[in-house]
N, C-alpha and C positions, 0 to 999 in steps of 0.2 A: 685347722682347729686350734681356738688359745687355749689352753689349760691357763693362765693368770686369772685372777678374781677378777669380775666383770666391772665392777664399783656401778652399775647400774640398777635397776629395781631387788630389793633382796628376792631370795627365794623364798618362797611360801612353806615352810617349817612343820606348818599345822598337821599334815598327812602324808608325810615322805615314804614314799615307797623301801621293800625291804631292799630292794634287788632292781636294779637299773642296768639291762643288758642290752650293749651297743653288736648288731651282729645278726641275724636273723635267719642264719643259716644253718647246717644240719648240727651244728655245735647250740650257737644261740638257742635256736627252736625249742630244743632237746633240754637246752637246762632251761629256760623258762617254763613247761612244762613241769619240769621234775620240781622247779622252786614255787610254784602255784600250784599244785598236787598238794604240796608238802605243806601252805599255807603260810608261804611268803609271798605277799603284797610283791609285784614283779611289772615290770616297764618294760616290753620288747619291743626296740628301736630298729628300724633300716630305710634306707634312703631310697629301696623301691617298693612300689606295691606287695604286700605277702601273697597276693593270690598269684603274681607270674610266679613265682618260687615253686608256685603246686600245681602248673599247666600240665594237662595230664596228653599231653605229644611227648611221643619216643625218640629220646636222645643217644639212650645206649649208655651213658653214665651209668653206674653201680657201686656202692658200697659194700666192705665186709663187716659183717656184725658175728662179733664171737659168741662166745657161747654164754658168757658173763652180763654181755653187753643185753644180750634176749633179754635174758633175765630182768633188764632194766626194764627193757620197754613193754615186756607182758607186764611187770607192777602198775605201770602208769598207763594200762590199757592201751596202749598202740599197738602192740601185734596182734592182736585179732584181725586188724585191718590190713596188716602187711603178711599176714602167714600164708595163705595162697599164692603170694609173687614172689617168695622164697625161697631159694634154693638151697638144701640142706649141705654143706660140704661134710663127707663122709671121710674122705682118705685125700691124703698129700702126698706127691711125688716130687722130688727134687731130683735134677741132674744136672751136671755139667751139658752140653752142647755145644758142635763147632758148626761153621760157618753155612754148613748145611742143613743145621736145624736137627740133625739126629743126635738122639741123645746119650752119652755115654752107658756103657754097658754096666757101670757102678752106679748106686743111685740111691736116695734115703727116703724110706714109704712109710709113711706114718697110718693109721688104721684106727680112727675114731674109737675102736670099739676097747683098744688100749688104758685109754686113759679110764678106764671105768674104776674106781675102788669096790671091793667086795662088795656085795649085795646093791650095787647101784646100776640104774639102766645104763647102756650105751647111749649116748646123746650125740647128736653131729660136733664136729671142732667148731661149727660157725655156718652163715646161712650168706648167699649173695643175692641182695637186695637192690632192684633198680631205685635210682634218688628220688626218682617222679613218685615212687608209691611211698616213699618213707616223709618226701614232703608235704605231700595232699592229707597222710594219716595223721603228721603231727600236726598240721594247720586246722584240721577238723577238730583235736581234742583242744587246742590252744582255742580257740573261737567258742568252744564249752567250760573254759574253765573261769568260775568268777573271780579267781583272786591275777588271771594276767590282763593287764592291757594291752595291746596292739596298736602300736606309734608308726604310722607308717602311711605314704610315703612320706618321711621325713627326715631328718640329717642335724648331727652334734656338732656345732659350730663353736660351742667355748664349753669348758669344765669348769667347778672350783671343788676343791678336794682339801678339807682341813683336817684335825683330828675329832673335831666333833660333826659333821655332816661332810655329806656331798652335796651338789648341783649340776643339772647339764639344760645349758641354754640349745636348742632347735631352731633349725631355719623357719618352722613357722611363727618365731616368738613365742612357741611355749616352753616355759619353765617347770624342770621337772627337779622337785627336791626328791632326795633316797640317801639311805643307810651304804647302800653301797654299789658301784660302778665294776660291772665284769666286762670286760675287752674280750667278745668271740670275734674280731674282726678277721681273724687269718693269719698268715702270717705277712702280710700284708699292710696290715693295718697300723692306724699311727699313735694310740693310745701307749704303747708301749715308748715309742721314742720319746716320744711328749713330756711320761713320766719319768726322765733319763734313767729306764732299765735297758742295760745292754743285752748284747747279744751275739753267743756266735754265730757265724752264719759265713757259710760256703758254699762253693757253686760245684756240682759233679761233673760240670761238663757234658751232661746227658739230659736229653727228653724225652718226656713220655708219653706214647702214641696210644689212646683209649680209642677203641673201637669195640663192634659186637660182631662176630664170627658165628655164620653159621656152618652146619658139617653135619657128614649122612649119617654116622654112628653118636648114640647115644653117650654121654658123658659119665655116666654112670656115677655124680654126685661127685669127680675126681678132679680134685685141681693139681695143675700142673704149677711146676716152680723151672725152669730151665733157663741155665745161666751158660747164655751166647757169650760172644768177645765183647758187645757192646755193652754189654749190661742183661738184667734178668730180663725174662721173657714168661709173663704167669699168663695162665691160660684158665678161669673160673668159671667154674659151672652155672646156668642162670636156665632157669625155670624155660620151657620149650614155649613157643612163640605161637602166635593166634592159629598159624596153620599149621601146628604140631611139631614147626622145625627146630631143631636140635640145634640149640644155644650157650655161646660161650664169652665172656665178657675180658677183652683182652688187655694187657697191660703191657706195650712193648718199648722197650727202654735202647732207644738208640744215640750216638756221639751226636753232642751238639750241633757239629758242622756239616753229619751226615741224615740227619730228621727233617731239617725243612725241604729238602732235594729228595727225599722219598716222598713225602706229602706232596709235592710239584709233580710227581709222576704221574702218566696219562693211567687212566685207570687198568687197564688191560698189564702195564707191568708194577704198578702197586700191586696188584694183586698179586703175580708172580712173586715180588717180595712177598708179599706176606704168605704167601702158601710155601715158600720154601721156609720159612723162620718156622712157622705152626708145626710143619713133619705132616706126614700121613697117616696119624696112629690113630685118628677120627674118620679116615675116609677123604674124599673132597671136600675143599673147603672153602667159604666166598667171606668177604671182610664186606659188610652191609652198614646201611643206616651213615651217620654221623661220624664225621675219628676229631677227636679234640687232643690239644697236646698242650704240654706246660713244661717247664724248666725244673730240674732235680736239682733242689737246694736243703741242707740242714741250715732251720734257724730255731736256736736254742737260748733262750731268754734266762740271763743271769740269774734270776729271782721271779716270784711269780705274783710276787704282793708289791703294794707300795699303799702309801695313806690312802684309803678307802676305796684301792683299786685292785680287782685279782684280773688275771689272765688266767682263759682258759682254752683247750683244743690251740688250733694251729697259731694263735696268737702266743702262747707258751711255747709250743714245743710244732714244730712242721719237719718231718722226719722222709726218708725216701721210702717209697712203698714194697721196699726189696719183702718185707715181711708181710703186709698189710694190715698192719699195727695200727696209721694212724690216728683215726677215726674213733678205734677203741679205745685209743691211750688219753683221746678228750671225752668220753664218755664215764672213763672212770675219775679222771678230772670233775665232772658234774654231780656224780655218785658223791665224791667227797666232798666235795665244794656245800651241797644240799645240806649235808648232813650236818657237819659243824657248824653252820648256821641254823639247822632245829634244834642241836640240844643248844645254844646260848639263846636261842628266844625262850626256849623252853623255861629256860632259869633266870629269865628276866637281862640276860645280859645283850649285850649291843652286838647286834650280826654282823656290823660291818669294822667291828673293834679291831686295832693291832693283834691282841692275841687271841682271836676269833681264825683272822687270815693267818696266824702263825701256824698253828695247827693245821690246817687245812695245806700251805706250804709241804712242810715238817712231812703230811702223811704222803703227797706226789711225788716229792723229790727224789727219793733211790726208783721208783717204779721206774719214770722218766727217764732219768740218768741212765739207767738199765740199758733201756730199748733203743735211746739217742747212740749209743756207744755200740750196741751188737748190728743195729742198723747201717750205721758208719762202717765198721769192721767189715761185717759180710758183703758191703757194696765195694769197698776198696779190693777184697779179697778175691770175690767174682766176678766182678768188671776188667777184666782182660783176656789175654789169649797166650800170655808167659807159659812154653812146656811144664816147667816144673814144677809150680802153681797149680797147673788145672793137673797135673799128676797127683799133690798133695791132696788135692781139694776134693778130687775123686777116691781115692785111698781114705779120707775122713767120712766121707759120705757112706760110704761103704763098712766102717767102721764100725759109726752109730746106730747103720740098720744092722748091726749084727747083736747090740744090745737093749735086750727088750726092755732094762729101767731106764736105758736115757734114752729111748725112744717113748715113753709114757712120761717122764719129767717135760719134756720139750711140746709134747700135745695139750698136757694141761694146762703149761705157761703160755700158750698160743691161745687156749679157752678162757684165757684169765683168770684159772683158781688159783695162780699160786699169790701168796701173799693178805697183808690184811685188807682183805674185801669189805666197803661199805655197806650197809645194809639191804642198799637198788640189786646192788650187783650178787645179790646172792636171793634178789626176788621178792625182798618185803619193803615193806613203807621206813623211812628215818622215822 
């Protein structure tokens, strides 16, 4: 892709789009959506077809969507469509664990029904979501809504980005003028280099094995968090399967050098790994369907604006899923992104202005920084098998569950009440 001015045909000025989102994935979708609700003019761009994104075959992927995050997507009418394939998380268990998968006898157990403030119901900490039903709903409301377009299959082969517009040329020769260009590409993607915004980024040395597990005892809505010598090991509850089997959506985080050589394993002693890492506290247990795996890297984007460009989700911030923050942490990303962009249309001023994206900056940055740093911290902290470590680590664990106000601070921050909440995220329209 060139980001240099094209010096070729200008761009057509007459009708620029408000919002120009390169990305079309559960980040992209989601703020295109939230910026066309909201009644910004929106361009959602990706270089394959939208409807493979929503093939409705079981992969076994899943998302966590907290409890803030609902909130978004009951405003912008998507979970009607996804609350049947939801699975509510009620309670979180953390433990250390050694090599045999059993979990130490110390342990930190969070109880949804903690964080409740007086007079307020119990609510789940957060719901796990297969991707396939969160794609198909948002691509049903995205194909109803008339202020999005649908660019697709197509591909951004040059930018130009000044103080007074944007542009982004496509491989089909069309030319698309807009107010402003959002980078959902991943973290992965190359808008961010392009615009020389740097970035940290390190590697854990660790990969992560998704699979779906099933098992003869009921989950009882209880996600597990246990932290092997390799790294964590979450275990997520997921709505029971066509023939009523009792499902769990797994996360297991093994050494670089020791994940592809489990994967290579003939099936009959994969499974034995993985029945031994899982424990017995569900009964028997089979790893089914699909296992997909990826590399554990932090990459953290110096700044998140540049001339009439924002980053947003994994293109900003891509964090380890020791917590399973990510996803939320670009949902709230979109929350605010939406909103400072209605009140300056609101007032006549330009969405895509320097201090438009200042503000919007300004309001992510401690969220962000927050969760990139206790993310970091707890993976460095329980990715090993050091005696005196996993002694501390359990003595802490054990600590917290003996005080009910920081065990009710750490469930709400997990639900995302704490802090200034944009308007999505506490369930009304900007």
């Amino acid at each position: 892709m060139d980001s240099r001015p094209s010096g070729n045909t200008p761009f057509d000025p007459a009708a620029p789009f408000d919002l120009a989102i390169v990305g079309a994935g559960l980040n992209g979708s989601l703020l295109a959506l939230a910026a066309g609700e909201a009644g910004l003019s929106t361009a959602l761009i990706d270089r394959v077809p939208l409807t493979t994104l929503a093939q409705p075959s079981f992969d076994g992927r899943t998302t966590a969507i907290s409890f803030t995050s609902q909130r978004l997507f009951a405003a912008l009418g998507v979970w009607d469509d996804v609350a049947s394939e939801a699975e509510p998380i009620r309670d979180i268990r953390i433990s250390d664990a050694g090599h045999d998968g059993r979990a130490s006898p110390l342990f930190l157990h969070f109880d949804h029904r903690e964080a409740a403030e007086d007079g307020e119901n119990a609510e789940p900490m957060g719901w796990i979501v297969e991707n396939r039903f969160l794609r198909a709903a948002l691509l049903r409301r995205l194909a109803a809504c008339p202020k999005v377009e649908l660019v697709s299959p197509d591909e951004v082969v040059e930018t130009e980005r000044s103080p007074d517009r944007a542009g982004l040329v496509l491989t089909s020769g069309r030319r698309i003028a807009t107010r402003l260009i959002a980078s959902a590409e991943g973290r992965l993607g190359s808008m961010r280099e392009e615009a020389g915004i740097g970035a940290r980024n390190w590697s854990y040395n660790q990969i992560a094995i998704v699979l779906v597990a099933h098992h003869a005892e009921p989950h009882r809505g209880i996600a597990q968090e246990r932290f092997l010598p390799a790294g964590p090991f979450a275990i997520l509850p997921m709505t029971d399967g066509p023939a009523g089997e009792h499902r769990s959506s797994i996360v297991w985080t093994e050494r670089s050098d020791l994940a592809p050589r489990l994967l290579e394993l003939d099936e009959p002693r994969f499974q034995a790994e993985f029945a031994r890492r899982f424990g017995d506290h569900l009964g028997p247990v089979v790893a089914v369907g699909p296992r997909w795996s990826y590399p554990l890297r932090l990459v953290h984007a110096e700044r998140y604006i540049d001339t009439r460009l924002v980053l947003v989700g994994d293109a900003a911030h891509g964090i380890h899923p020791i917590a399973g923050q990510g996803y939320n942490l670009g949902v709230r990303d979109i929350a605010a992104l939406v909103e400072v962009m209605v009140d300056a249309k609101r007032l006549g001023l330009d969405v895509g202005a320097a201090d438009t994206l200042e503000r919007y900056a300004q309001w992510r940055r401690a969220d962000n920084l927050t969760m990139v740093a206790a993310t970091d911290l707890l993976t460095r902290l329980f990715s090993n098998d050091i005696a005196p470590l996993r002694l501390m680590r359990d003595a802490g664990l054990a600590a917290v569950n003996r005080v009910p106000a920081l065990r009710k601070f750490f469930v709400r921050h997990a639900m995302g009440l704490v802090g200034d909440l944009p308007k999505l995220l506490r369930g009304e329209r900007p």
